[in-house]
N, C-alpha and C positions, 0 to 999 in steps of 0.2 A: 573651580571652586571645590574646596575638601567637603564632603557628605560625611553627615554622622550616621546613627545608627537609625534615627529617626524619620532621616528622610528617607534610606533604600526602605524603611516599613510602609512611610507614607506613599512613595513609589508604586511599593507592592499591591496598596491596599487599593490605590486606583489603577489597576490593571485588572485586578479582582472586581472591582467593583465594572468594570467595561463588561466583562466576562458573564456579568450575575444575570443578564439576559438572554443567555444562550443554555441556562443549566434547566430549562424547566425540558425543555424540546431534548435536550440529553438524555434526562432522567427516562424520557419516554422510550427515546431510542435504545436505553441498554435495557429497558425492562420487557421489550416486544420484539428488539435485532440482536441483541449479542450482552447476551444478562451475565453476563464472564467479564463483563469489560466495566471501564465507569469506574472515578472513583469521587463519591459523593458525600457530603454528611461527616466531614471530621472523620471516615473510618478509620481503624490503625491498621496495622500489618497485619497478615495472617488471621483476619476476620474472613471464617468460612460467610459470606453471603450467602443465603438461599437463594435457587431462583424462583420465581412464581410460576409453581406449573399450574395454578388455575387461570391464570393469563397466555400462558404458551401450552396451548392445547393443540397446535400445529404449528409442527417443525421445519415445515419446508422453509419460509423464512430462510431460516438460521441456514440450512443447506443451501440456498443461493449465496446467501452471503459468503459461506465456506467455497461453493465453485468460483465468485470472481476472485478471490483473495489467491485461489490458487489457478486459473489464468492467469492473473496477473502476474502473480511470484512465477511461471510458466514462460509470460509473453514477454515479459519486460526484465526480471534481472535471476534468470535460471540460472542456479549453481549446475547445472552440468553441463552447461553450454554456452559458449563466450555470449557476452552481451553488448560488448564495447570494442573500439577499437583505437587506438592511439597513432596521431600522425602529426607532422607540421605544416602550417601553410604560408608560405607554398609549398607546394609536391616538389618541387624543386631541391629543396631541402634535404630531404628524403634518401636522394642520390649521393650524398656528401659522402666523406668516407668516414664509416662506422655510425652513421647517425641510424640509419635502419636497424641496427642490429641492438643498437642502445636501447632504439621505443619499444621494439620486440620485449627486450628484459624488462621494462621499467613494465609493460601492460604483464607478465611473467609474475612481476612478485605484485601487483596489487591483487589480481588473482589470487594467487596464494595467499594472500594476507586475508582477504575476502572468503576464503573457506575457511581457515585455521581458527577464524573468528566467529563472534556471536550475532556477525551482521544478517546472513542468509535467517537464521531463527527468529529476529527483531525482525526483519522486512516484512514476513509474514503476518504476523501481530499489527504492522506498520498498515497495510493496506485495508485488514477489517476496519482498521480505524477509520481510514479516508472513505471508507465504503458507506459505513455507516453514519458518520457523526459528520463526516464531511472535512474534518482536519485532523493530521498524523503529526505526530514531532517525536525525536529520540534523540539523545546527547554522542558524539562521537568525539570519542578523547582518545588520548595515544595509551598502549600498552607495553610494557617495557619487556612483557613474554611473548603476546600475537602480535604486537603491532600497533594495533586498533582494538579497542574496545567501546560497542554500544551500550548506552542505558535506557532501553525502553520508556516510554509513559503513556500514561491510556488520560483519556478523558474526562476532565476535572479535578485532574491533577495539577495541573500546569497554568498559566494564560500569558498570551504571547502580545506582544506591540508590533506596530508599522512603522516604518519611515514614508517621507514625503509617495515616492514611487513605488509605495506598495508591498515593499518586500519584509519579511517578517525581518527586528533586528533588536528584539527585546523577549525576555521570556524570567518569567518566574516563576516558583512552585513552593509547596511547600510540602513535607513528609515527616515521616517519624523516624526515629534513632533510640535504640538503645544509648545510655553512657559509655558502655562499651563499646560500640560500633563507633561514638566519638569520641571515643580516646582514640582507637586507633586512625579513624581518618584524620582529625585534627589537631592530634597530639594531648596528650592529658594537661599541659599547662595550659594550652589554649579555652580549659571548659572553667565556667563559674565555680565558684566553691564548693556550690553544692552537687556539684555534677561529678567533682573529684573528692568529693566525701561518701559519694558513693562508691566509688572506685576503691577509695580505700577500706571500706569497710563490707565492697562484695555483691551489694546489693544494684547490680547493672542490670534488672529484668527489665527495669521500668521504661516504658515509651514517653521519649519527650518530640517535641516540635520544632522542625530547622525547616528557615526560610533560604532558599536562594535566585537568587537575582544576578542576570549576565544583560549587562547596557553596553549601550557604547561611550567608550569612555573621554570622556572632556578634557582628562587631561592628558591624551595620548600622545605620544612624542619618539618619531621612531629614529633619533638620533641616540635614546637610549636603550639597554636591554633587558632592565628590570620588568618583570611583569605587575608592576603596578601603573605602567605607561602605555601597555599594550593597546591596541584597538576597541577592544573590549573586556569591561574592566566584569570580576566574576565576586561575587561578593555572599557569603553563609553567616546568616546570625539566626540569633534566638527571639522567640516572642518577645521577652523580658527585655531585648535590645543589645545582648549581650554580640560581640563580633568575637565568629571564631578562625574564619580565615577572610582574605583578600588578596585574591590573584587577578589572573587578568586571561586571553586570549588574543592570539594573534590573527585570528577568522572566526567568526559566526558559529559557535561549535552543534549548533542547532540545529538537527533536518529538519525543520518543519514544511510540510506541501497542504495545502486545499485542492479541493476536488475540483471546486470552480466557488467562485466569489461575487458576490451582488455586485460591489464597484468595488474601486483600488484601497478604501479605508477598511475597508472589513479586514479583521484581523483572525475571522474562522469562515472556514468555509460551510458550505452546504453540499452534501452527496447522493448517491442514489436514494438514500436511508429516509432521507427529508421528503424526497418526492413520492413514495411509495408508504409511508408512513399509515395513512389513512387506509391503503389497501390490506393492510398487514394487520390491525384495528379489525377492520370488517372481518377480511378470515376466520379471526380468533374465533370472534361473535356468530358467522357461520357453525363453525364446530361446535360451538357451545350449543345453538340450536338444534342442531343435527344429533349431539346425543342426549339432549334432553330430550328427543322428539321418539331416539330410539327407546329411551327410559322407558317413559309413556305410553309407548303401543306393547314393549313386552312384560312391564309392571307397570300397570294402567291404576291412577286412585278407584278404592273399591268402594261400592253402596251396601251396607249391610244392616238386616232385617231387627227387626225388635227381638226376633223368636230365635237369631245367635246366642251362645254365653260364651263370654270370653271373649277372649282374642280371637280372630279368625286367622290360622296358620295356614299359609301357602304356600309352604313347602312339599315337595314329591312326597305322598305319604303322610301327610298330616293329614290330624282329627281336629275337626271341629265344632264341638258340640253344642245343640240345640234344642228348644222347646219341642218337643213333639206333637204337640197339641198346637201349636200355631204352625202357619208356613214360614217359615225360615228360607231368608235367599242372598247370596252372596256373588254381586254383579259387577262390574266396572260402570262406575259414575259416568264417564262417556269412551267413546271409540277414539283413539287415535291412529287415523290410518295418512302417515305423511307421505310424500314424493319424495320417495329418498333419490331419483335418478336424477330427478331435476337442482334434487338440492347438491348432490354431486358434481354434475353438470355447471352450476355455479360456483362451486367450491373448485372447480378445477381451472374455470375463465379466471377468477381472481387471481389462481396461483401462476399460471400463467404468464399475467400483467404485472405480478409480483417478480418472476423470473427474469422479463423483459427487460425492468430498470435497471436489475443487479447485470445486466448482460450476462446473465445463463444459458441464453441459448445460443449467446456467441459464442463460449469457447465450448458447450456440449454440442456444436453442431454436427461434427465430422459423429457424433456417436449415437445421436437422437435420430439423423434422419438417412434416409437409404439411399445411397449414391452406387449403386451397384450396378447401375444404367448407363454411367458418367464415366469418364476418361478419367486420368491422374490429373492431368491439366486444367479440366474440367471442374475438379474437385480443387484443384488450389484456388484457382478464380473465384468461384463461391467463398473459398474461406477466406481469400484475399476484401472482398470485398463485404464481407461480415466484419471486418476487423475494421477495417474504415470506418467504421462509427466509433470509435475508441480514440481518434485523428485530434479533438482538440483537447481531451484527459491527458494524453500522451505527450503534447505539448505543455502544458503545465507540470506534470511530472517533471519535465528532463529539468525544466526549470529551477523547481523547488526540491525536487529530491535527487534525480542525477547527477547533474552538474555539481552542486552544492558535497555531493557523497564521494566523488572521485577527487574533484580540488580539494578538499578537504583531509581524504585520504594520501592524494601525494605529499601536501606540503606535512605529515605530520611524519611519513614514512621517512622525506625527505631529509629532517630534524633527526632525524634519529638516526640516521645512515644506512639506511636499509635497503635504499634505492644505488644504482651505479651513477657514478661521474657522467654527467653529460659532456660528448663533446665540446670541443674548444670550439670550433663552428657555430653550434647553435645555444650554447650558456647564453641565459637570461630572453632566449626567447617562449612563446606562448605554446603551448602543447595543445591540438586542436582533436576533439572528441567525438567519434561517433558512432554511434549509436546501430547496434545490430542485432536488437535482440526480434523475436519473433513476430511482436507487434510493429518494432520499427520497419524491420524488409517488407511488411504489406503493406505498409502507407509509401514506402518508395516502391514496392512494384505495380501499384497502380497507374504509373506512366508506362511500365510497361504493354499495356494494352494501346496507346497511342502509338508506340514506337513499332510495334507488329503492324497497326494496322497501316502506316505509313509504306512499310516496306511494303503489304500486299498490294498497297494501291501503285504506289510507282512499278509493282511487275504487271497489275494488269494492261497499264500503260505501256510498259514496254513490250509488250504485245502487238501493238498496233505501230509502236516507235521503237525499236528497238535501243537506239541511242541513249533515249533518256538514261537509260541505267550507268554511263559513264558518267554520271552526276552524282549515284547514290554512294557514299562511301561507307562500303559495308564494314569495313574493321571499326570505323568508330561506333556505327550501331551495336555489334559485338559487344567494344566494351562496354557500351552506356547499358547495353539488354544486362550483360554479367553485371554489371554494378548493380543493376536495381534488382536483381534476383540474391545478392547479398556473397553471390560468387568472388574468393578469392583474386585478387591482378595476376600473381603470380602462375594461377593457371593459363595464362597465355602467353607465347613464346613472345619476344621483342622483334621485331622487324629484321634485327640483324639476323637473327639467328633462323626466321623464315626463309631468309634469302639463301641462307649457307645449306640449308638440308633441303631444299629446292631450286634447283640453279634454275627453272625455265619460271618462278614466283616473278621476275622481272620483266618474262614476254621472247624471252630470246630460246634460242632453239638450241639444245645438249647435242655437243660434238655426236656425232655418229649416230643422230636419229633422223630416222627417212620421215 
């Protein structure tokens, strides 16, 4: 069924209105977590906001937030060290000829495409998001100079739908535009009269209001190639109702991730930001006490006598004159003598339990605490096992923003011809992805502590039985220990080639040894 202008508005409005219950707990969170973010209130573009520094009278907050955002951009997609890795399954695959040297290239230029671009600088933005507000989203379209081009958004900007299982697969927004910014994105015939009567006559300062809206589209049909059949159908009009364009998408052009979700209809998450919220409240109201209290003991209200004239000046060096014939006396109304230790002493538990939620003291671990006692092994286990509490954020992630950022990335790079010809072998099969960044190797190296302790225990055993150990096949431990330490395959020779540069690897005995 053909949509007019009226129903993507009506659309819009109930997506907004789902939404209109989530904006008071926002408001809170950009005015006490990250007063830079948030976008509330009709603002327009280029509205310097203030923040309220009589509300954020302590910063640490803010500095947790800024440490996991960069953990995170650290643990999970660091531009200076792979993150990913590209393969087919089966492994089998793998072995064909030229298919290895293919996935190499094709992980080669998304890389590259991933620096060249504005994704690493959005991801960072992306994570304060999910940290605090508990849901992240930013648009990924094709670039016809990097490749790939992100477009940021921050929160209450946008509002997103579900389908049946969950997964985000509607989103709208609205913003502002110069007429000049649409003429050139929409073209000048596509704007109302009045929008090209500006154009002609100069006056493009003015800010007006475009809605868009990307659904899936009813009437998609992939026998043809127009993009008004695609998957999902992408749609910009004006308050007025006016349409200025109608495209479509061939995928979901939308990262959106939550942090974690009440049940599978919620269509915004909740994150650290929400659970610590109250803590962050109290802090404030701490400090605020703590220098009123110092106000108080070092300018105390004063009690002054009848036999004063004037103001009483207290300043170093002032005069303050009086009756001399009366007693005149110039005292503090009462004493304030506060517990600043103690009040410290809870100004530091809270921040603390503040730091805890944001996981701060996971990735400042190696730097906060003294391991100068400890082995290197010693010290990866500890951080191996600090990082395990990140085990089901990281599962959602790969979900909502991984998975979704790489597929999304091939098939556009793909379209564009950026990527190389896949073999005749493996064309039209599945590319399988995984995952190696700093956070991933510690949730797989945590099997490695089973797999150590396995081997120790079958040698104390063969101690007593020597035999058993013709049961334990140490090369496959090998490679499963290197896998789950995030070790390269190719650092291990093939069997064959063991065999060739060790003739006795088989058991039998080299000519001409006694």
């Amino acid at each position: 069924m053909k949509q007019n202008h009226t129903d993507y508005m009506r659309l819009y409005d109930e997506m907004k209105n789902e939404r209109a219950s989530w904006l008071p707990v926002w408001k809170d969170l950009s005015a006490y977590l990250a007063p830079t973010r948030g976008f509330f209130d009709g603002q327009t573009p280029n509205n310097g906001r203030r923040a309220d520094h009589k509300t954020l009278l302590d910063s640490d907050p803010c500095l947790a937030v800024e440490v996991l955002c960069a953990g995170m951009m650290s643990g999970l997609t660091s531009p200076s060290r792979g993150w990913f890795d590209l393969s087919l399954s089966p492994e089998e695959l793998m072995e064909l000829a030229g298919v290895r040297e293919w996935v190499f290239e094709v992980k080669k230029r998304l890389e590259e495409v991933f620096a060249k671009s504005n994704l690493y600088g959005v991801l960072h933005g992306f994570y304060q998001e999910i940290a605090v507000f508990g849901t992240a989203a930013f648009l990924l379209e094709e670039d016809c100079e990097k490749g790939i081009r992100c477009r940021p958004f921050t929160v209450g900007e946008y509002c997103l739908g579900t389908d049946s299982a969950g997964r985000v697969n509607r989103f709208g927004r609205e913003f502002f535009m110069t007429s000049a910014q649409m003429a050139e994105a929409f073209g000048k015939e596509n704007l109302p009269p009045v929008l090209r009567r500006e154009c002609v006559d100069g006056k493009m300062g003015s800010w007006h209001k475009v809605f868009h809206l990307i659904l899936p589209n009813a009437a998609q049909d992939p026998m043809k190639e127009d993009n008004r059949t695609m998957p999902f159908s992408s749609v910009y009009f004006m308050e007025g109702g006016h349409l200025l364009r109608q495209s479509g998408y061939r995928e979901f052009p939308v990262i959106a991730a939550r942090w974690e979700v009440k049940n599978a209809c919620d269509s915004y998450g909740r994150g650290p930001g929400w659970k610590c919220l109250g803590d962050v409240k109290m802090l404030q109201k701490m400090q605020k006490t703590k220098l009123v209290a110092l106000d108080k003991s070092t300018n105390p209200p004063m009690m002054v006598s009848a036999g004063v004239q004037g103001e009483v000046n207290l300043l170093p060096g002032g005069i303050t004159r009086y009756n001399g014939t009366t007693d005149a006396a110039v005292r503090p109304a009462y004493l304030v003598q506060p517990d600043l230790n103690a009040l410290e002493a809870s100004i530091a538990q809270v921040r603390s339990t503040i730091r805890a939620q944001f996981f701060a003291d996971v990735f400042l671990s190696l730097s906060s605490q003294n391991y100068s006692n400890m082995t290197a092994a010693e010290v990866a286990e500890r951080r191996q096992e600090k990082m395990l509490v990140l085990g089901p954020v990281l599962e959602r992630l790969k979900n909502e923003l991984l998975d979704p950022l790489i597929d999304r990335s091939f098939n556009l790079l793909a379209r564009q011809g950026l990527l190389p010809p896949a073999p005749p072998s493996v064309q039209g099969l599945e590319m399988k992805v995984e995952y190696v960044s700093m956070i991933a190797q510690a949730q797989k190296a945590a099997g490695l502590s089973a797999l150590s302790q396995g081997l120790a225990f079958a040698a104390n055993v063969a101690a007593a039985k020597p035999e058993v150990l013709e049961r334990v096949d140490y090369d496959c431990a090998l490679e499963e220990g290197l896998k789950a330490l995030g070790v390269a395959p190719a650092l291990l020779k093939s069997p064959q080639d063991t065999a060739e540069n060790n003739p006795s690897a088989d058991g039998t005995v080299p000519a001409g040894t006694v």
